[in-house]
N, C-alpha and C positions, 0 to 999 in steps of 0.2 A: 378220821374225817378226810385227811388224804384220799383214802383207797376208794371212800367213798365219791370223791368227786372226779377221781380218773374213772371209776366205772360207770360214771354220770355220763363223760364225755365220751366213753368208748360206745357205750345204747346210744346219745347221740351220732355217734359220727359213723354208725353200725345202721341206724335206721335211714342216715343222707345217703349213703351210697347204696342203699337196696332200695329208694325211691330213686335215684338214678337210673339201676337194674331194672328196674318197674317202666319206666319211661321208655329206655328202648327196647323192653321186652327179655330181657336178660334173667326173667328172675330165678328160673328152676336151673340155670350154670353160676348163678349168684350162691343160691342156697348149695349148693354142691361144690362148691369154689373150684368151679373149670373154667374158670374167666381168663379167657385167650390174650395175648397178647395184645391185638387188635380191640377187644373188647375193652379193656383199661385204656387205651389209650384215646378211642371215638368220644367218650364223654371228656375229656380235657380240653380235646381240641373244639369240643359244640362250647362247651363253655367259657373257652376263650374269646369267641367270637359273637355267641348268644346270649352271654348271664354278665352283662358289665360289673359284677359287685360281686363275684364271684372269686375273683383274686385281684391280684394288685398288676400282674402281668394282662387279665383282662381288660382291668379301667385303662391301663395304656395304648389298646388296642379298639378300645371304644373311643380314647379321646384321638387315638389319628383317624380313625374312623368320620367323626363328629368334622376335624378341622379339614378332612377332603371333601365331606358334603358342603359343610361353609365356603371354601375356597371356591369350589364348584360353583355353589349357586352367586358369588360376588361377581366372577368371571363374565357368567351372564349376563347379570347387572350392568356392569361396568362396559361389556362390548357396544353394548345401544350408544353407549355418551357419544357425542360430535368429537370429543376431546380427544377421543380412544380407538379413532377411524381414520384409516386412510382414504383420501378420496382417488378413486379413477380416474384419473384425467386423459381425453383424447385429445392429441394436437395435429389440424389440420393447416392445411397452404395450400394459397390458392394464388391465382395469377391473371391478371386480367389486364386486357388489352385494348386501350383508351386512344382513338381518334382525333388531335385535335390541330387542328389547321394544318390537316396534312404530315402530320408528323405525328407518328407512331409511340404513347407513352405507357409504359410496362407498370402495373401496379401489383406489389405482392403483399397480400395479406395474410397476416398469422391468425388462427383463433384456438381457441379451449373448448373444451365442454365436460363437463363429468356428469355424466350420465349418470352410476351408482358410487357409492364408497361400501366400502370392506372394514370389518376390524380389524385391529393390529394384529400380524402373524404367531406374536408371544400367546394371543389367548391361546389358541390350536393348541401352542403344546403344555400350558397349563390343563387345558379338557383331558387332553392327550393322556398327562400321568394321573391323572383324577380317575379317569375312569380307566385307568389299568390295575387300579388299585383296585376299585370297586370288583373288576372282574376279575381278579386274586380272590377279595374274600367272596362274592357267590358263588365261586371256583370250590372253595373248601367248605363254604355254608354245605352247598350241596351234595359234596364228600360224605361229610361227617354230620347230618342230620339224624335226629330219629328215626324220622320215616320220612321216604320222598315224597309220598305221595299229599301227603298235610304240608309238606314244605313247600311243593311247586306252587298248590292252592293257597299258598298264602299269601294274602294285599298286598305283604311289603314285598315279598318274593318276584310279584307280578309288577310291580312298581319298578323296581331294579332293572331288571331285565330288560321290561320298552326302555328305560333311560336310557340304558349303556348300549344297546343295541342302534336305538337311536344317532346315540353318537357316530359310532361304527359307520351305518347305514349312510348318515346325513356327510361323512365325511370323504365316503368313497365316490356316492351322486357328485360330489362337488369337482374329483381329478377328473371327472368321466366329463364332467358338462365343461371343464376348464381345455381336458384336450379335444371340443369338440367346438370349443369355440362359441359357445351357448352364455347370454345373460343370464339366464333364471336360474335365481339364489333360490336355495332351499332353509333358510335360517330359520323358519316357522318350528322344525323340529325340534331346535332349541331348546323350545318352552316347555317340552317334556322333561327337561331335567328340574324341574321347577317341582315337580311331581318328589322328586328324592328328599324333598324335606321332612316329608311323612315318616323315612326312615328314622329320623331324632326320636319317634317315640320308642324307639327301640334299644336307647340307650336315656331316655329321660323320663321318671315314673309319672310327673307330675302330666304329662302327655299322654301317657294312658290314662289315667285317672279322668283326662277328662274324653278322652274319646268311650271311654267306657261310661261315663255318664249320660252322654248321646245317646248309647247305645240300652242303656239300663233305661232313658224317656222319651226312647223311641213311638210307646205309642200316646203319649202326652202330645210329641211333636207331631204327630202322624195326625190328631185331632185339632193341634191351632194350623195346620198348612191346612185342613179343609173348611175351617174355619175361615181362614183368610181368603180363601181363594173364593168363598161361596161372597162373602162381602165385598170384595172387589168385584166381581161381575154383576150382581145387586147396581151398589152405588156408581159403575160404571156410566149404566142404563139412568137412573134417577138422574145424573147431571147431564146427559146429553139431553135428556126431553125437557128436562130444566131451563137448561139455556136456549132453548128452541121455547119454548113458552113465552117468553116477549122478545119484542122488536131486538136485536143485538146484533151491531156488525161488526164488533170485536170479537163475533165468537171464534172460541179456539176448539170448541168440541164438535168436531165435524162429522166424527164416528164414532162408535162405542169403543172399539180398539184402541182410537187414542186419548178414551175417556177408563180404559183400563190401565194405560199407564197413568194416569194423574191418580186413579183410585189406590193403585199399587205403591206409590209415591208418598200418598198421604195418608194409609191405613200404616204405612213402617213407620211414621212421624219423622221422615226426611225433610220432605217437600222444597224440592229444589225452584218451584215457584215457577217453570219455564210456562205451567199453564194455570191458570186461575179461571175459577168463574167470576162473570161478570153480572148478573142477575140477581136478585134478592131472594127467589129460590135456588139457583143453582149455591150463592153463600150457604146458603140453611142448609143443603146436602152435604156440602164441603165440609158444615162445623160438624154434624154427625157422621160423617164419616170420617175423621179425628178421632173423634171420640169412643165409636166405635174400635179401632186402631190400638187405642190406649188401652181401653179393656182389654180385648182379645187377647194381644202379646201380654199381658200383666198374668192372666191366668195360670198359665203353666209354669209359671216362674218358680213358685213355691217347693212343686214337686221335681225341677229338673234341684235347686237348691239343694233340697234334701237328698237324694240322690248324691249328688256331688259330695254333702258333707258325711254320709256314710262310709264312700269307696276311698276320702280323705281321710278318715278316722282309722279306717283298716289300716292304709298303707302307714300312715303312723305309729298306730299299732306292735304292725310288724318291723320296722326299725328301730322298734325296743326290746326286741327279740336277740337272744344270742343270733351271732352271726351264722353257724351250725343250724338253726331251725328258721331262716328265714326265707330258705327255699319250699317249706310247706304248702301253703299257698302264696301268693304275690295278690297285691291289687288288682290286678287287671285282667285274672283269673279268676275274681267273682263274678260269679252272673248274675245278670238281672233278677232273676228268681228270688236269687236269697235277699233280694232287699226288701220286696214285698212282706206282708206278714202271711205268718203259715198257720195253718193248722195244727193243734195237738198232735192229730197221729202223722200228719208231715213230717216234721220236726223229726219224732222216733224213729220215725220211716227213713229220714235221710241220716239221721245219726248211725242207723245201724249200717244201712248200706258202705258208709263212710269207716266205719269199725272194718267193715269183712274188706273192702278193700284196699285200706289204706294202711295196714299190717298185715305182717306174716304171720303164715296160719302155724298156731303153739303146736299141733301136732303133726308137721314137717318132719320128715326123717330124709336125712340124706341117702345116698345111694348103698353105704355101709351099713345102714339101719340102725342109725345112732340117733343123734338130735343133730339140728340145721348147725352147720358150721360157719357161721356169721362173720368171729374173728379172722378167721383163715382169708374169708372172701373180701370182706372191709380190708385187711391189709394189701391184697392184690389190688384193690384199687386205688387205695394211697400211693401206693408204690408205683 
């Protein structure tokens, strides 16, 4: 029973590292166990920095990860307060020279003025280690990826980059415009680090799950936006001719544009009220279009629902999974597809496809024209 459960875990941990090989293309130096030095060691370092649950030295590299992004985005937060700003103060004098029976009287006057305030100098250098950290690790992301060219293209990749560049950018315009003697702050570029919170989903599943949800009802969502949008221009039109249908000098619908915001207002069931009709038919448009509102968003709720509890039942799923086979698939590597129902010969059709490449082929012979040398190659990885 022993031997049987070490050679359980050896075909385990024989089949994670030749999907590793598979990943960045390593397989026929895998099967052959010429895995280079370099070669063993690019997958450790992607997965310290890309697979948080991957080791215990990863989760601590995702949680300082996690507490530069948090620090980061409070920093920004907290620069706006009044409390956390220094004001620029200019102090001028002046001198004026008062006539009065003859006798000359000198008046000096002090004044202030602050034109703008600055935040405290401390944020600068909290951004400062923030985002030198950040460009460490897209430093070695980029190093040690599988491929660059899926890596450059990626959201969060592309995300990174404007941020910290950003920073960069917005903080050298700032010595340039300071030794030139210029007002105009550039602190608008700020708000692109606000963008780096997206990164969380990159260490938190419950974040893909649902951005893959999005993604899996996207065309659910794609049919209530024209939905919405076709009723909103409809009921726009109906309450402006509305309120112009009897005598009204409170009207507030002057236009249809600004009978699009009220429509847009009160189909999301906000209704901040800043405009109402006043007329007995423009009421009756107003309640149907409510009403209208209530349905339309209610429809698609169903299907994004189930979606969401599918991609949630996987990832649960697979955290009941030994830790060894929980990199086979992940959540947020399902695609939409597979949530749909399929057809009979779909199904077999993807099953097999999924057989021929998702295992090594049984009649593999290594370069000595023996059988694939697996053990040799898993330990070069271990190691």
């Amino acid at each position: 029973m022993c031997a049987w459960n070490r050679q359980n875990m050896m075909l385990r941990c024989e089949f994670r590292y030749w999907e590793i090989a598979k990943k960045f293309g390593w397989e026929d130096d895998f099967h052959s166990g010429s895995l280079s030095q370099w070669q063993r060691l690019k997958p450790r370092v992607w997965s310290l920095f890309d697979e948080p649950y991957s080791s215990k030295y990863a989760r601590a590299i995702s949680c300082i990860s996690v507490a530069f992004i948090l620090v980061s985005t409070c920093s920004f937060i907290l620069k706006t307060d009044p409390s956390f700003q220094i004001p620029d103060i200019d102090v001028f004098y002046s001198l004026r020279v008062v006539d009065e029976n003859g006798f000359k009287n000198y008046h000096k006057t002090i004044g202030t003025d602050k034109p703008v305030t600055s935040p405290h100098p401390n944020f600068f250098y909290v951004d400062l280690i923030c985002n030198i950290w950040f460009t460490f690790e897209l430093f070695i992301r980029s190093i040690f990826c599988p491929s660059f060219h899926k890596f450059v293209r990626s959201p969060l990749t592309i995300i990174d980059v404007v941020s910290t560049g950003a920073f960069f950018f917005e903080s050298l315009l700032h010595a340039i415009l300071i030794q030139t003697g210029s007002q105009v702050t550039l602190d608008f570029l700020s708000m692109i680090c606000v963008l780096r919170l997206f990164k969380l989903t990159q260490h938190f599943s419950g974040l893909k799950i649902l951005i893959q949800t999005f993604k899996a009802s996207a065309q659910e969502l794609s049919l209530l936006v024209f939905f919405v949008v076709l009723a909103i221009v409809i009921f726009a039109a109906l309450v402006y001719y509305a309120e112009r249908s009897q005598l009204n000098k409170d009207n507030q619908f002057t236009s249809i544009p600004l009978g699009l915001w009220w429509s847009l207002v009160t189909i999301s069931t906000v209704g901040f009220g800043d405009m109402v009709p006043k007329t007995y038919l423009g009421m009756l448009v107003g309640s149907l279009c409510a009403l209208m509102g209530v349905l339309t968003i209610a429809l698609p709720v169903p299907v994004i629902v189930s979606n969401f509890s599918n991609l949630y039942s996987h990832s649960q799923a697979r955290g009941k999974l030994p830790k060894k086979r929980r990199r086979v698939l992940q959540a947020h590597e399902v695609k939409p597809m597979h949530l749909g129902v399929k057809s009979h010969h779909g199904k077999h059709r993807k099953k097999s496809s999924s057989a021929t490449f998702n295992q090594p082929p049984a009649n593999f012979k290594n370069a000595n024209g023996g059988p694939p040398n697996h053990d040799n190659s898993a330990a070069k990885l271990m190691a």
